[in-house]
PyMOL commands that place a pseudoatom at each C-alpha (Angstrom):
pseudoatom trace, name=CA, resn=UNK, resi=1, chain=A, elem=C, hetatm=0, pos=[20.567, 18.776, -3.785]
pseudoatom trace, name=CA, resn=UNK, resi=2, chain=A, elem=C, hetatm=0, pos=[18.564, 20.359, -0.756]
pseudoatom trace, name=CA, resn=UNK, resi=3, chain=A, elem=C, hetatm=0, pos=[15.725, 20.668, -2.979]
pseudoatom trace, name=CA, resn=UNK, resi=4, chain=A, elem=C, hetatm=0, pos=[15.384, 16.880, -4.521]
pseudoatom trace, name=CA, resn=UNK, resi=5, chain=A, elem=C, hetatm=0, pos=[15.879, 15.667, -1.134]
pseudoatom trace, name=CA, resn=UNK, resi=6, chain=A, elem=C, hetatm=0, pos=[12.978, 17.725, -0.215]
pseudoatom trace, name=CA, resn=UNK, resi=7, chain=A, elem=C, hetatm=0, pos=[10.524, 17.016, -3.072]
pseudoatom trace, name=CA, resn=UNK, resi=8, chain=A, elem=C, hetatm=0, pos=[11.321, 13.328, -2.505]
pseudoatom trace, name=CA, resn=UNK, resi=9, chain=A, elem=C, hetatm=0, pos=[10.508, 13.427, 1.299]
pseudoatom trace, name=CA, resn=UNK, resi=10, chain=A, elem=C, hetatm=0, pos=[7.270, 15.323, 0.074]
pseudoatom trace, name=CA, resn=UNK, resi=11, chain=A, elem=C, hetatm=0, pos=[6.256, 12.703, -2.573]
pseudoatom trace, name=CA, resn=UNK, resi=12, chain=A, elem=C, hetatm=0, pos=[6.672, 10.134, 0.360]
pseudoatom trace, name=CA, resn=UNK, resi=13, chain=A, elem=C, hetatm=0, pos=[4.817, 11.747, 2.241]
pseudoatom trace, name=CA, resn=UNK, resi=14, chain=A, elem=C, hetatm=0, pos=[1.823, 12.129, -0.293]
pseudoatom trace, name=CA, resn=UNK, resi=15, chain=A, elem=C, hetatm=0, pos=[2.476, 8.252, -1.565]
pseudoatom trace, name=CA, resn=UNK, resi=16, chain=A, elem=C, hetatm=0, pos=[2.266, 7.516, 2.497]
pseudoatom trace, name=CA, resn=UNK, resi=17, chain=A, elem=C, hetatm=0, pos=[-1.460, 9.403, 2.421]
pseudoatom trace, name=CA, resn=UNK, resi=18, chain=A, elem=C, hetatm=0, pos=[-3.149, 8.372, -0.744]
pseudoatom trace, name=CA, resn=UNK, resi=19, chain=A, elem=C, hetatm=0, pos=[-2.027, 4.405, 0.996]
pseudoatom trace, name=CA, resn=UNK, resi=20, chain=A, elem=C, hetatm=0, pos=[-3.409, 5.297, 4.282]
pseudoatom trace, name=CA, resn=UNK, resi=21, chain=A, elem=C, hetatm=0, pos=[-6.943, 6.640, 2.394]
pseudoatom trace, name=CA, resn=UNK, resi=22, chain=A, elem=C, hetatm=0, pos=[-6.970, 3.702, 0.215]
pseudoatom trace, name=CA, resn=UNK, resi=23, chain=A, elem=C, hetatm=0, pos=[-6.880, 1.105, 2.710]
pseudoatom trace, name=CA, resn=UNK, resi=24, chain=A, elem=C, hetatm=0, pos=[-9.674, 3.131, 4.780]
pseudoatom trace, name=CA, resn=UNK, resi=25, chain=A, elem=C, hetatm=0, pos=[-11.306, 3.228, 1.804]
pseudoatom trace, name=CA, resn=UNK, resi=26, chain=A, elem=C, hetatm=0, pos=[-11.100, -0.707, 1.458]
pseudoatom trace, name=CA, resn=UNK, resi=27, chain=A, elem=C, hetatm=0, pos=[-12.841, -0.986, 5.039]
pseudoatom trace, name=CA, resn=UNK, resi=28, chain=A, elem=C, hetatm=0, pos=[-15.588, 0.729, 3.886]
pseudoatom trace, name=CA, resn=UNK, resi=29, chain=A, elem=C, hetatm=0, pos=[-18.954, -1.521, 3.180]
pseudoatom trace, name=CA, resn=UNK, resi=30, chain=A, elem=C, hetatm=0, pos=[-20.059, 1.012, 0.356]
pseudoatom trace, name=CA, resn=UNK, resi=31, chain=A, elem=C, hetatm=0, pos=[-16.568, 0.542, -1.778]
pseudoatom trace, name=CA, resn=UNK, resi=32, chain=A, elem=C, hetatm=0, pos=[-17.229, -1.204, -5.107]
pseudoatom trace, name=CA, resn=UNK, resi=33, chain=A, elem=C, hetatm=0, pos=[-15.624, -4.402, -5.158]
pseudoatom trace, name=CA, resn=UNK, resi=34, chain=A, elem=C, hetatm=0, pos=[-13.418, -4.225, -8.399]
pseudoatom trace, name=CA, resn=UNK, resi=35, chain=A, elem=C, hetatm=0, pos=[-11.870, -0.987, -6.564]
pseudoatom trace, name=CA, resn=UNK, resi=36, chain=A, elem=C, hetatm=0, pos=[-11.939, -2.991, -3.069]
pseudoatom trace, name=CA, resn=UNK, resi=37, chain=A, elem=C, hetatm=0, pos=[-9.782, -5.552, -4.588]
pseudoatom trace, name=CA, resn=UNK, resi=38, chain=A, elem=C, hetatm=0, pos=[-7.192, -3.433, -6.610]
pseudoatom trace, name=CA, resn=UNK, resi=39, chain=A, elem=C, hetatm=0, pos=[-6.659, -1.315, -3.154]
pseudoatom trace, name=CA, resn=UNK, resi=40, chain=A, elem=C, hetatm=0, pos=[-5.894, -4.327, -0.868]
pseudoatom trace, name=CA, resn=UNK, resi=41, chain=A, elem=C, hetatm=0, pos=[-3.725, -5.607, -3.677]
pseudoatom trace, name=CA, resn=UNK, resi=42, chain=A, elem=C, hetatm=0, pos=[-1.917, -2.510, -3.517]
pseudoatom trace, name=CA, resn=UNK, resi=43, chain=A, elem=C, hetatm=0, pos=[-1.771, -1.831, 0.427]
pseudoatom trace, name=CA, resn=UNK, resi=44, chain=A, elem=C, hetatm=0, pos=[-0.685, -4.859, 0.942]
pseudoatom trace, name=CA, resn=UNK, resi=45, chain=A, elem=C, hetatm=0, pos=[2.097, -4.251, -2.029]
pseudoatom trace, name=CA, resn=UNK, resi=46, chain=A, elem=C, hetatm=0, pos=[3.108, -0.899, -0.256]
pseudoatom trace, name=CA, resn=UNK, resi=47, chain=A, elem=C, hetatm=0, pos=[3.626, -2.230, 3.259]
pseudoatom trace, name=CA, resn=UNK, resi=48, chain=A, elem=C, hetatm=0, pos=[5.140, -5.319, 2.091]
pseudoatom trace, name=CA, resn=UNK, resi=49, chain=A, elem=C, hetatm=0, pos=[8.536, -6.249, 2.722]
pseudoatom trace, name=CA, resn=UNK, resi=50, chain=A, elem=C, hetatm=0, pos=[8.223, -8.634, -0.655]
pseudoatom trace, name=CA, resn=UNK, resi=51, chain=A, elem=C, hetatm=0, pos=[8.885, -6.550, -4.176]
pseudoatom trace, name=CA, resn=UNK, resi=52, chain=A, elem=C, hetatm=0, pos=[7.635, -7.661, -7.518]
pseudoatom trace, name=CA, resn=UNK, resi=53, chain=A, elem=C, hetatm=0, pos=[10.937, -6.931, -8.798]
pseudoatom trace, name=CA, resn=UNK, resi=54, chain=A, elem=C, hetatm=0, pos=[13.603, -7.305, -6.292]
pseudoatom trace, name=CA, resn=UNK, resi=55, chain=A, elem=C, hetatm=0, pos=[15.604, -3.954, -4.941]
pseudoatom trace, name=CA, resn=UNK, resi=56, chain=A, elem=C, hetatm=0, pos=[19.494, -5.169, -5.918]
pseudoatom trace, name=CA, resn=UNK, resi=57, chain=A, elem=C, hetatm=0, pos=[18.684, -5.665, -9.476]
pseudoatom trace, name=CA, resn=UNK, resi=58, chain=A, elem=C, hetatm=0, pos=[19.747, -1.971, -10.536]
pseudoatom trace, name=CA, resn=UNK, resi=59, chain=A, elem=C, hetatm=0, pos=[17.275, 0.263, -12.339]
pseudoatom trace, name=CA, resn=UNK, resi=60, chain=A, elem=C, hetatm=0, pos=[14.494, -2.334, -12.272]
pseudoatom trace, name=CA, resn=UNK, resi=61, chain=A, elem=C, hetatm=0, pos=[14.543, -2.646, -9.103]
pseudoatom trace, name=CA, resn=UNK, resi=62, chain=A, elem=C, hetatm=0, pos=[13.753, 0.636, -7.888]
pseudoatom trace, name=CA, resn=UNK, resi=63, chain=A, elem=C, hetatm=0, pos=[11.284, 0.728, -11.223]
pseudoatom trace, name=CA, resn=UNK, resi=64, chain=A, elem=C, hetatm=0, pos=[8.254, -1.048, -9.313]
pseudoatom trace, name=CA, resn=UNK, resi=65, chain=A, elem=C, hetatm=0, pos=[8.757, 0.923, -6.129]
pseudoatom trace, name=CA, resn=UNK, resi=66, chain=A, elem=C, hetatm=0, pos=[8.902, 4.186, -8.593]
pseudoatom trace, name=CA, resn=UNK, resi=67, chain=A, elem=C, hetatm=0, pos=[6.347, 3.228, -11.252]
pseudoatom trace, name=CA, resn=UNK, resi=68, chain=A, elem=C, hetatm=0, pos=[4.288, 0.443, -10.141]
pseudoatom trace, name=CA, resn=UNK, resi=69, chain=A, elem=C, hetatm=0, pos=[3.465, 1.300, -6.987]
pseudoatom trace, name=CA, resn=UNK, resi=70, chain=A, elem=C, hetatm=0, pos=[2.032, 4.965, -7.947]
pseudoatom trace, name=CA, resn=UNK, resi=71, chain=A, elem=C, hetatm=0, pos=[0.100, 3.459, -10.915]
pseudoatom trace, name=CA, resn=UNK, resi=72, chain=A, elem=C, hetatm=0, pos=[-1.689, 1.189, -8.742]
pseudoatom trace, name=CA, resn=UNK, resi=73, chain=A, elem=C, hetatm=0, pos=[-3.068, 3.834, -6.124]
pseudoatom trace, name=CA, resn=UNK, resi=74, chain=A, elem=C, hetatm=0, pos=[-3.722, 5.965, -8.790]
pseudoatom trace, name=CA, resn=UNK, resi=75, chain=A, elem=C, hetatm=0, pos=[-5.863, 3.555, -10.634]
pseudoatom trace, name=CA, resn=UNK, resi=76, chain=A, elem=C, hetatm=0, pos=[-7.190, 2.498, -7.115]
pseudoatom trace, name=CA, resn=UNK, resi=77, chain=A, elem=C, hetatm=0, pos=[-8.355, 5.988, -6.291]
pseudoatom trace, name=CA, resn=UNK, resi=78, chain=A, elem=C, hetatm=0, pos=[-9.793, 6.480, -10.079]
pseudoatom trace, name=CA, resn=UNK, resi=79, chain=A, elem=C, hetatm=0, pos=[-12.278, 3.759, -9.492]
pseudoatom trace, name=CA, resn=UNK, resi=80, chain=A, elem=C, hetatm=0, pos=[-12.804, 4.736, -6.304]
pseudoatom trace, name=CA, resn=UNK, resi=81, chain=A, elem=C, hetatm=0, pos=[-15.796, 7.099, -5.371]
pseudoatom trace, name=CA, resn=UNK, resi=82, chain=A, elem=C, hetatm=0, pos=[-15.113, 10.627, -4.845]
pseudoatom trace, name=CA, resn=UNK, resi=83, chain=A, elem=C, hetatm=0, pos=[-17.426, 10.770, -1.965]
pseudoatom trace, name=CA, resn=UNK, resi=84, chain=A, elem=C, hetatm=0, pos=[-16.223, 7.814, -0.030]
pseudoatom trace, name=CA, resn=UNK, resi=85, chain=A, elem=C, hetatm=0, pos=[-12.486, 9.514, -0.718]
pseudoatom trace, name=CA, resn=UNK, resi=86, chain=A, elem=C, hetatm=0, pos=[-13.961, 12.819, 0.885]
pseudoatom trace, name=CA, resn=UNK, resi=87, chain=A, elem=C, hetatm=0, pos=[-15.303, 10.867, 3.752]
pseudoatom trace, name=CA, resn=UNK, resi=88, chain=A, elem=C, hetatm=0, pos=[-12.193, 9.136, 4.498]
pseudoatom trace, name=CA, resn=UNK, resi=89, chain=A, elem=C, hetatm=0, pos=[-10.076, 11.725, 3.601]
pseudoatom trace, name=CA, resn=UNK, resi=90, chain=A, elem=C, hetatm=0, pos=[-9.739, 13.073, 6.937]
pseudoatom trace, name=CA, resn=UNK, resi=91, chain=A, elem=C, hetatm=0, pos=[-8.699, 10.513, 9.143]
pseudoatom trace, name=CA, resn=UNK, resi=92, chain=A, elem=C, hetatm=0, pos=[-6.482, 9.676, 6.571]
pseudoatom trace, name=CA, resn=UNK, resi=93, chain=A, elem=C, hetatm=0, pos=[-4.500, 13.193, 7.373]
pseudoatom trace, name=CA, resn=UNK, resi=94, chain=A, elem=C, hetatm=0, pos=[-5.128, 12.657, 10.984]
pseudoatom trace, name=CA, resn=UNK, resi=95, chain=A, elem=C, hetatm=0, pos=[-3.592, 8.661, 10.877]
pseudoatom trace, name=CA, resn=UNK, resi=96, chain=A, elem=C, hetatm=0, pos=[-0.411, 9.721, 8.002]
pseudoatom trace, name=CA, resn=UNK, resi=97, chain=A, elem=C, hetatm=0, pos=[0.495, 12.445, 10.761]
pseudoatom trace, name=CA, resn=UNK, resi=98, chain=A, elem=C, hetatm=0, pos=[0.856, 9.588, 13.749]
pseudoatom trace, name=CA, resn=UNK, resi=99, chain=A, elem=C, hetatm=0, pos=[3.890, 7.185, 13.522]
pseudoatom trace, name=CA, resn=UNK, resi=100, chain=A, elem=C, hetatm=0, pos=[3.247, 3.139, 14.948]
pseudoatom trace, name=CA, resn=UNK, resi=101, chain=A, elem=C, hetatm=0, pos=[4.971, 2.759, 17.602]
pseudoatom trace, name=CA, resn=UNK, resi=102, chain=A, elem=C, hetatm=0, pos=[6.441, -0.390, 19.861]
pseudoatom trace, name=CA, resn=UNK, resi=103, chain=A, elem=C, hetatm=0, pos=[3.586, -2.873, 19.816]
pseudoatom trace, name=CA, resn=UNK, resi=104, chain=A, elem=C, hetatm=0, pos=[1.602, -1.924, 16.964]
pseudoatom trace, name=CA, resn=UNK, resi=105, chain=A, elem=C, hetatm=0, pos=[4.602, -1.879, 14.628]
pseudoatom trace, name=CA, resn=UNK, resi=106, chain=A, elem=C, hetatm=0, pos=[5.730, -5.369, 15.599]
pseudoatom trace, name=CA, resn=UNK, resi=107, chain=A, elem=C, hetatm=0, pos=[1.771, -6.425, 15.529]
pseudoatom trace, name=CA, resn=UNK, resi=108, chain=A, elem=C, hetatm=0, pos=[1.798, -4.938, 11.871]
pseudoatom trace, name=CA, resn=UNK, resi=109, chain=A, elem=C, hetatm=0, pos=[4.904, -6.935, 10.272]
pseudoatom trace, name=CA, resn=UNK, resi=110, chain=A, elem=C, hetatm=0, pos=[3.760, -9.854, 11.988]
pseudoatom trace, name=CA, resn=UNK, resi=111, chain=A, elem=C, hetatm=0, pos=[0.976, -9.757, 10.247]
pseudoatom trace, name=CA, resn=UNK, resi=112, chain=A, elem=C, hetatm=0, pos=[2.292, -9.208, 7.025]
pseudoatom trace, name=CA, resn=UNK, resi=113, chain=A, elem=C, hetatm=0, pos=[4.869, -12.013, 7.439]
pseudoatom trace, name=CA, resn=UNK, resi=114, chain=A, elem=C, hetatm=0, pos=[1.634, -14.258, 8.177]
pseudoatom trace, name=CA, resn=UNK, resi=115, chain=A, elem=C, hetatm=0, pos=[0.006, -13.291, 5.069]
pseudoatom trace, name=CA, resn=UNK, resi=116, chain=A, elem=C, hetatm=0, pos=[2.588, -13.900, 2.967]
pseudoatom trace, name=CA, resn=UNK, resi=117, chain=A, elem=C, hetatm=0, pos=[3.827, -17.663, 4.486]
pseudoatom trace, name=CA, resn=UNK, resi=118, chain=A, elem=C, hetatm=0, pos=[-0.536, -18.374, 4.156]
pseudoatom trace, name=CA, resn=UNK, resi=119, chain=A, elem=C, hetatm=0, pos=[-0.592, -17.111, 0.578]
pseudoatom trace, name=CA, resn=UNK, resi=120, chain=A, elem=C, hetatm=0, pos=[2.866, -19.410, 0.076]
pseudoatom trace, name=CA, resn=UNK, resi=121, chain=A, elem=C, hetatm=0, pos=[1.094, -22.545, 1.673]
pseudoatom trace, name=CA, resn=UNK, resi=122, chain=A, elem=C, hetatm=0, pos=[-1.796, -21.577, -0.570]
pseudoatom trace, name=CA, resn=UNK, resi=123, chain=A, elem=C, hetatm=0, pos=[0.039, -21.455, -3.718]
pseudoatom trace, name=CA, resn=UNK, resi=124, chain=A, elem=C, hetatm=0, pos=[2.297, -24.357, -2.409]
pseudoatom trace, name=CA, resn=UNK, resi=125, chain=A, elem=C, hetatm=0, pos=[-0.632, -26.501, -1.982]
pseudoatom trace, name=CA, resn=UNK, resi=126, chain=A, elem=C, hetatm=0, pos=[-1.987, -25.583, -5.316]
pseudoatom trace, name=CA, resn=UNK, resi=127, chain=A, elem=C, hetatm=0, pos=[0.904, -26.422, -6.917]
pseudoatom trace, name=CA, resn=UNK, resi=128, chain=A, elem=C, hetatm=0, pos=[1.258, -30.064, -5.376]
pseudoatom trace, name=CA, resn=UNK, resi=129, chain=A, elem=C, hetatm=0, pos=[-2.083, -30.982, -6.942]
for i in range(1, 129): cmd.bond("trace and resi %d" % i, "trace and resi %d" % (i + 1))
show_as sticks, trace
zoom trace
């Protein structure tokens, strides 16, 4: 049991990485836009509090956080160059190793509640005509 609670923690840890590289990746001008796109997309999936397929349905949904979710930054990091992933690679290891603390973590779900409520309005509005 020792061990699958370890190799889980690791493959957290790694999932908590290739996000962190992605979305330095995304800030940089040089990123192709079809990759640019797919890694916001999935960022913003990862640190959402909003699932595709909510967590009390059992099996499914722990399937998006378990299937989806690793797809995406893999297919992210495919079409992303190798030598802006080298670049950013670093900092990446350097930012995965800090935790957000106080301010900054209540500045970052803030933010992601605003997203979400403007891409609501946005579809609301949409919808309405």
């Amino acid at each position: 049991m020792k061990t699958l609670l370890s190799t889980l923690r690791a493959w957290a840890k790694a999932l908590k990485r290739q996000i962190i590289l992605l979305w330095l990746c995304c800030r940089q001008p040089d990123m192709p836009w079809p990759a640019k796109l797919l890694g916001i997309a999935v960022v913003l999936y990862a640190v959402s509090p909003v699932d595709l397929i909510p967590d009390f349905i059992p099996v499914l949904g722990l399937l998006d956080d378990l299937l989806l979710l690793p797809l995406g930054i893999a297919l992210a990091v495919r079409l992303t160059p190798a030598e802006l992933i080298q670049r950013c690679r670093p900092q990446a290891e350097r930012l995965a190793d800090t935790r957000i603390g106080g301010r900054g973590r209540w500045v970052a779900a803030a933010s992601i509640v605003a997203l979400w409520v403007l891409l609501a309005a946005l579809v609301w509005r949409g919808l309405r005509g």
